[in-house]
C-alpha positions in Angstrom: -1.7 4.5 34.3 -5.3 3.6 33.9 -8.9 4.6 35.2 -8.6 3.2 38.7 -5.4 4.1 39.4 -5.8 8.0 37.8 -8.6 7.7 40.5 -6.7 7.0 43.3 -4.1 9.4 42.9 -6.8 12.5 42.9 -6.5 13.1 39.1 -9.1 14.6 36.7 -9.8 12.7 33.3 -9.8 14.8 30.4 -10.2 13.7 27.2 -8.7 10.6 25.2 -5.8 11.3 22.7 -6.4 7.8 20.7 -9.2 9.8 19.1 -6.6 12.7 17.9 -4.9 12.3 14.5 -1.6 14.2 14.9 -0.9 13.4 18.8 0.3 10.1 18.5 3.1 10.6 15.6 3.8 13.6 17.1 5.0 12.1 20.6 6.4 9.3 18.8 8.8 11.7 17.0 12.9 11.4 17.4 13.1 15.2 17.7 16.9 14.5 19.7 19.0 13.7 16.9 21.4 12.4 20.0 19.7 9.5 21.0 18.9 7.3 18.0 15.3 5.9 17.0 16.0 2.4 17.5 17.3 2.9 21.4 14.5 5.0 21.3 11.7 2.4 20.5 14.0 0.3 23.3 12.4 2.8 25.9 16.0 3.0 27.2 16.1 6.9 26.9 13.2 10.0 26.9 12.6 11.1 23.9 12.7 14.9 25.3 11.6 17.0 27.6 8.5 19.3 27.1 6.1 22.4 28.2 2.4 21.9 28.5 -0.3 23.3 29.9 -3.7 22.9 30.7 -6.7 25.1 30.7 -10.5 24.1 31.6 -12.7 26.3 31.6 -16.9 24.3 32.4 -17.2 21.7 29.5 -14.5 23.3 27.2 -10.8 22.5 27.4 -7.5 23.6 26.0 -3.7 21.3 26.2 -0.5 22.0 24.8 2.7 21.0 24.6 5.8 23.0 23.2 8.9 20.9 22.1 11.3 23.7 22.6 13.9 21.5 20.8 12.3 22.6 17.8 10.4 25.5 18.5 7.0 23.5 18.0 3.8 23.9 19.8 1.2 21.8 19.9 -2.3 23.0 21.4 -5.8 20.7 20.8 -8.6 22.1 22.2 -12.9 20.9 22.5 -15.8 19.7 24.9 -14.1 16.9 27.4 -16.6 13.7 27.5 -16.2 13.6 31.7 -17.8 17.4 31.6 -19.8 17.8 35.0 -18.1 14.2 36.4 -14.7 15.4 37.7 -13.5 18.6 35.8 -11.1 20.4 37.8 -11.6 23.5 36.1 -8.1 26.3 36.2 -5.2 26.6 34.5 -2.1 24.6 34.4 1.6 24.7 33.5 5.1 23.3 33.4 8.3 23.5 32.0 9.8 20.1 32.8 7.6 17.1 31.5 9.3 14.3 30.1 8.0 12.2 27.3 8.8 8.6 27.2 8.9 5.3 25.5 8.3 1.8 26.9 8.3 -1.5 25.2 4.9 -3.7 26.2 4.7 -6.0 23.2 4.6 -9.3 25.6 0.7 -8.2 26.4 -2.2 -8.6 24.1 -3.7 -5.7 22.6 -6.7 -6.1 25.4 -4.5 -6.7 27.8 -2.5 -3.3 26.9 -5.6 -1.7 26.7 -6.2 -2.6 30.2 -3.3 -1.9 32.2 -2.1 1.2 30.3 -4.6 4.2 29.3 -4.8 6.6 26.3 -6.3 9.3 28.8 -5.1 12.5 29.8 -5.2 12.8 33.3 -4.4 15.8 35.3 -4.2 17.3 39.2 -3.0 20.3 40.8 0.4 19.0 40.9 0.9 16.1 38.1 0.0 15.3 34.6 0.1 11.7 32.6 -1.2 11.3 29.0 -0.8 7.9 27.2 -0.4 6.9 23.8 -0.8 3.3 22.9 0.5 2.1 19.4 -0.7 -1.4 18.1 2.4 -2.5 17.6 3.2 -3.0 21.4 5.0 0.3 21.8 3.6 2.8 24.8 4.6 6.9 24.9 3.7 8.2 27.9 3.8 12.2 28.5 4.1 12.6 32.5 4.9 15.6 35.0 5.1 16.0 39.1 5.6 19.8 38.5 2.3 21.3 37.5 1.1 24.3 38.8 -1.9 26.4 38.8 -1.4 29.9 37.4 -4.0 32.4 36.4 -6.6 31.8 33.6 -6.9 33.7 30.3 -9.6 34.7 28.8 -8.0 34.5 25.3 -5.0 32.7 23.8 -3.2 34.7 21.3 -1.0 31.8 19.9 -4.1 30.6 18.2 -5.3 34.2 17.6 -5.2 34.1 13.4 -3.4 37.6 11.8 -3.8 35.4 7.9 -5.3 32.1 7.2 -6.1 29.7 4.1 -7.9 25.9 3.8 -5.9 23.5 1.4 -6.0 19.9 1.4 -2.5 18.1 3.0 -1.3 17.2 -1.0 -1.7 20.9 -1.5 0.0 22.0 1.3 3.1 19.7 0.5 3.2 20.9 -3.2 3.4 25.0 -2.0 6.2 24.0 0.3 8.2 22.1 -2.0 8.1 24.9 -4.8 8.7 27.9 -2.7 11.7 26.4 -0.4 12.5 23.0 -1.5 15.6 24.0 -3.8 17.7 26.4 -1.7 16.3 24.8 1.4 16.0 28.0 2.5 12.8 29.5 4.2 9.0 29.0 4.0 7.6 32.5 4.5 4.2 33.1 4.8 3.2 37.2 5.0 0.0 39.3 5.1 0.1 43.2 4.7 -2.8 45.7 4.6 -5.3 43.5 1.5 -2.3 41.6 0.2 -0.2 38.4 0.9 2.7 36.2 -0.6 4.0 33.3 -0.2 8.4 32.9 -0.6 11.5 32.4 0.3 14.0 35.2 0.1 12.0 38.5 -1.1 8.7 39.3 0.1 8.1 40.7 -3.6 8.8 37.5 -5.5 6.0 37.0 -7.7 7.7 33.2 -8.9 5.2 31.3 -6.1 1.3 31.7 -7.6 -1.0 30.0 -6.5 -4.8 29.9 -7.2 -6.2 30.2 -3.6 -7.6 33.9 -1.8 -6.7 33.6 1.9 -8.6 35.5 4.9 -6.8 38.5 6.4 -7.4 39.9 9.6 -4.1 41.7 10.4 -0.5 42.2 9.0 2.2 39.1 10.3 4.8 37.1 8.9 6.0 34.1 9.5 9.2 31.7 8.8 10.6 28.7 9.1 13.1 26.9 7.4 12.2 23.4 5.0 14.0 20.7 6.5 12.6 21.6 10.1 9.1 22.2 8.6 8.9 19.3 6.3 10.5 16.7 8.5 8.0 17.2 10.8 5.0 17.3 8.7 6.0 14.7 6.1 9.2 12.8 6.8 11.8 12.1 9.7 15.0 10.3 9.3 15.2 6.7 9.5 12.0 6.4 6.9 9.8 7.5 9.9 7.3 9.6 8.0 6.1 12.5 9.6 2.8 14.0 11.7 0.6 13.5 8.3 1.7 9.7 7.6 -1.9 8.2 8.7 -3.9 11.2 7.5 -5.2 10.9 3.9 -3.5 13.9 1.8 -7.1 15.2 0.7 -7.8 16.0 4.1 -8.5 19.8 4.2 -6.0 22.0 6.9 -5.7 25.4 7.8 -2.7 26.7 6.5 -2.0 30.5 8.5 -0.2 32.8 10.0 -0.9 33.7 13.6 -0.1 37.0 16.1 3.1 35.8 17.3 4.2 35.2 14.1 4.4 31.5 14.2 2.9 29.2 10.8 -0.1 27.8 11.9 -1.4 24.4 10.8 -5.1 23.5 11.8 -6.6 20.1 11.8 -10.2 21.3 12.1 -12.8 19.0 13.8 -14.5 15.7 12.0 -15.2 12.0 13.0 -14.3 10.4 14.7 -11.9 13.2 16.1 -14.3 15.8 17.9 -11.2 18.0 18.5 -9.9 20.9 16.6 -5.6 20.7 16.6 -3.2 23.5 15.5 0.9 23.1 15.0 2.2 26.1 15.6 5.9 26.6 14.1 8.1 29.6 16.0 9.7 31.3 13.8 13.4 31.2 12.3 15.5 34.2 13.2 16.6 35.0 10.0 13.2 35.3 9.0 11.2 39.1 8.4 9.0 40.5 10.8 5.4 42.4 9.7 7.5 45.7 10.1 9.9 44.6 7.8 7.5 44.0 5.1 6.7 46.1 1.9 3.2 47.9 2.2 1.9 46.0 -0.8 2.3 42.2 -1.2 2.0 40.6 -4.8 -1.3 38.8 -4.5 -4.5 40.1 -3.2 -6.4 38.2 -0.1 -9.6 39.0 1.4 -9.8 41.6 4.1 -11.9 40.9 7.2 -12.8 44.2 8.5 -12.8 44.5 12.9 -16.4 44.8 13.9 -17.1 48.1 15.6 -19.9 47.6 18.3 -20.8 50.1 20.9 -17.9 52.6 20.0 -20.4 54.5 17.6 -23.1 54.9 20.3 -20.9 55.3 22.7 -18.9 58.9 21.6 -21.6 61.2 20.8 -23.7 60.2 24.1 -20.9 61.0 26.5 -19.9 64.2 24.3 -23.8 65.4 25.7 -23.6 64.7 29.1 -20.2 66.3 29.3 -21.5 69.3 28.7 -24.3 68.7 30.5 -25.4 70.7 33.7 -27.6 70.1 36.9 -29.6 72.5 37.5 -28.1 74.3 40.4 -29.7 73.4 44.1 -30.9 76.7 45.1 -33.4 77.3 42.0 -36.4 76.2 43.0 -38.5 74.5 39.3 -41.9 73.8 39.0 -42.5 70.0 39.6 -44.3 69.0 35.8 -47.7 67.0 36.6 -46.9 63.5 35.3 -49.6 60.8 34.2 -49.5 57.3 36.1 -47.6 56.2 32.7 -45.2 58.9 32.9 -44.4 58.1 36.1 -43.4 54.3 35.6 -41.5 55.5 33.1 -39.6 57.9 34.8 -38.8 54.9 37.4 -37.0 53.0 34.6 -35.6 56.4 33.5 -34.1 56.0 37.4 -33.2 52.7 37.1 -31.1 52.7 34.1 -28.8 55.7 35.5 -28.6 53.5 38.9 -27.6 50.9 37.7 -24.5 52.9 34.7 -23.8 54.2 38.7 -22.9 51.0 40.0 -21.5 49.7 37.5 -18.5 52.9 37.4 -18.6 53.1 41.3 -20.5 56.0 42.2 -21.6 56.9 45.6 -24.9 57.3 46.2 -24.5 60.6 47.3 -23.1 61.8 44.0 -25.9 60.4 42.2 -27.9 62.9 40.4 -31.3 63.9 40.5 -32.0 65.3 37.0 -34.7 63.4 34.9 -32.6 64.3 31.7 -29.3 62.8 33.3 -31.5 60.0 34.1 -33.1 59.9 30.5 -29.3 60.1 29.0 -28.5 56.4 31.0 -31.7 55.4 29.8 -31.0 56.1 26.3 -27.6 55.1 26.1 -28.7 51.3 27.5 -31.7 51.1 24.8 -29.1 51.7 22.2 -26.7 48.7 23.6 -29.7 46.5 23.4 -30.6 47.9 19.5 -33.5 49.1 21.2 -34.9 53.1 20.4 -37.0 55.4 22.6 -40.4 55.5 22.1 -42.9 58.7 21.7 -43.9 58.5 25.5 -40.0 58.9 26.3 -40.1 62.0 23.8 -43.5 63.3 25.8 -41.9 62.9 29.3 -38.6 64.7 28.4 -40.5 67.8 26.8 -41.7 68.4 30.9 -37.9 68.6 31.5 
């Protein structure tokens, strides 16, 4: 697949995955331990079948792939190049794309580079992304089954409940002291202030380490060594893992997000304007928040949820509940307003019109008391961190 021919079967470019660093070894993995690497490299067998999906959204994008052979997702997201070219913008999904291997060594590197594309390209219907490897080996991620679903306005897998930034060396080291000799699990575990780090007991207090992580909510997460360190750092046959051509001082996001999966994000630099995640399902056999103590060993840093409008909101419509028209048979003096009182009595008006839309009222239920009017009025200053002025205070004392 390349430009022209993406072209003339009607598909969308959307960004280029030879400028990702985990996509490539992440494709090229043997995660069937069935079919062996060498046959593998032979392009004689897929490598395995896969989820994806798609989301675009004007300039910004979001693709994933889960490999449900081992309960990985992968999920890149960022600003596609062809923005305002040929962006299909929706969402996109399938269960049954097949990644695959095919030997091209007998063309030069331009040549390769020609014929076969490192694009992702997607329709309403199909999906190709190509990885091409210098040592004449192409992967190619392809599906006829894609369909467009609803969009979502957020994306809880990436949603963060604990998070922390440590270079890749770093990240190897906490993994091999915490799991390495049982080869047991790596749990990761946030609860109320606190968090730790083990294996077996959430209480263990054997696995310190110098670093304060951010917490926004309790989870747990946990997954067991060889799965997660074969993947990151090593795969049988002396294929190394995702990390092999990232330097180990490259800082990652180590985490913990609200479906409980560990979370591993590859923030964005150059030349990779991308931000990545690897999100690890959990192991069965490993706890869930509930099942956590209240207090963890080690204190993290607490990031409190931002409370907007919920303050101004309460004690406004607590007023206006009580609140009563005056009835329609009691006749009430009409107050003599100034030319200035009167424009703003009109924005007064306005403001409750348009809280009236906005909830669906009719127009004939829409009142005709100044101070109902003035209650809108106040209420949408407030939103704005805006206040009411002496000439509002004037014009209600006529009310």
């Amino acid at each position: 697949m390349n430009d022209e021919r993406a072209r003339q079967l009607g598909l969308s470019a959307l960004f280029d995955t030879s400028r990702l660093r985990l996509f490539q070894t992440l494709v090229n993995q043997n995660y069937d331990s069935s079919v062996p690497y060498s046959q593998m490299l032979r392009g004689r067998a897929a490598h395995h079948m896969v989820e994806t999906e798609i989301q675009v959204e004007g300039v910004q994008f979001t693709f994933g792939i889960r490999f449900p052979i081992v309960r990985l997702r992968y999920i890149v997201e960022g600003r596609s190049p062809w923005a305002g070219r040929y962006i299909a913008p929706g969402r996109y999904t399938s269960k049954r794309t097949q990644i695959t291997g095919q030997v091209i060594g007998t063309h030069s590197p331009h040549d390769r580079r020609g014929r076969y594309s490192s694009n992702v390209y997607y329709g309403n219907t199909k999906i190709y992304a190509g990885v091409i490897s210098d040592g004449g080996f192409t992967t190619s991620v392809t599906d006829t089954t894609l369909k467009r679903v609803a969009t979502k306005d957020y994306n809880p897998n990436i949603g963060e409940c604990m998070s922390m930034e440590v270079t890749i060396k770093t990240l190897r080291r906490i993994i091999n002291k915490v799991s390495r000799a049982n080869r047991g699990l790596f749990c990761l575990a946030s609860s109320g202030e606190t968090w730790n780090v083990f294996s077996e007991d959430a209480s263990d207090v054997t696995n310190r380490f110098r670093i304060v992580p951010t917490i926004h909510a309790n989870g747990a997460a946990g997954i067991f060594y060889e799965r997660l360190y074969n993947i990151l750092f090593r795969k049988k046959e002396a294929v190394k893992g995702v990390f092999k051509d990232i330097d180990e001082d490259t800082v990652v996001t180590l985490g913990v997000t609200e479906r409980n999966c560990l979370m591993i994000k590859l923030g964005r630099s150059d030349p990779c304007p991308y931000t990545e995640w690897l999100l690890f399902e959990s192991d069965i056999e490993a706890p869930t928040p509930n099942e956590l103590p209240t207090t963890l060993p080690y204190q993290g840093r607490r990031v409190a949820q931002e409370i907007v409008e919920e303050p101004l909101e309460k004690p406004i419509e607590v007023t206006e509940e009580i609140q009563v028209e005056e009835p329609t048979h009691v006749e009430s003096e009409t107050p003599t307003l100034t030319e200035e009182e009167l424009t703003r009595l009109n924005l007064w008006e306005t403001a409750y019109i348009r809280w009236a839309e906005t909830t669906g009222q009719s127009q004939a239920s829409y009142s005709t008391s100044p101070t109902i009017w003035f209650s809108r009025y106040m209420m949408e200053k407030l939103r704005l961190g805006e206040t009411i002025d002496e000439l509002d205070n004037q014009l209600l004392s006529k009310y």
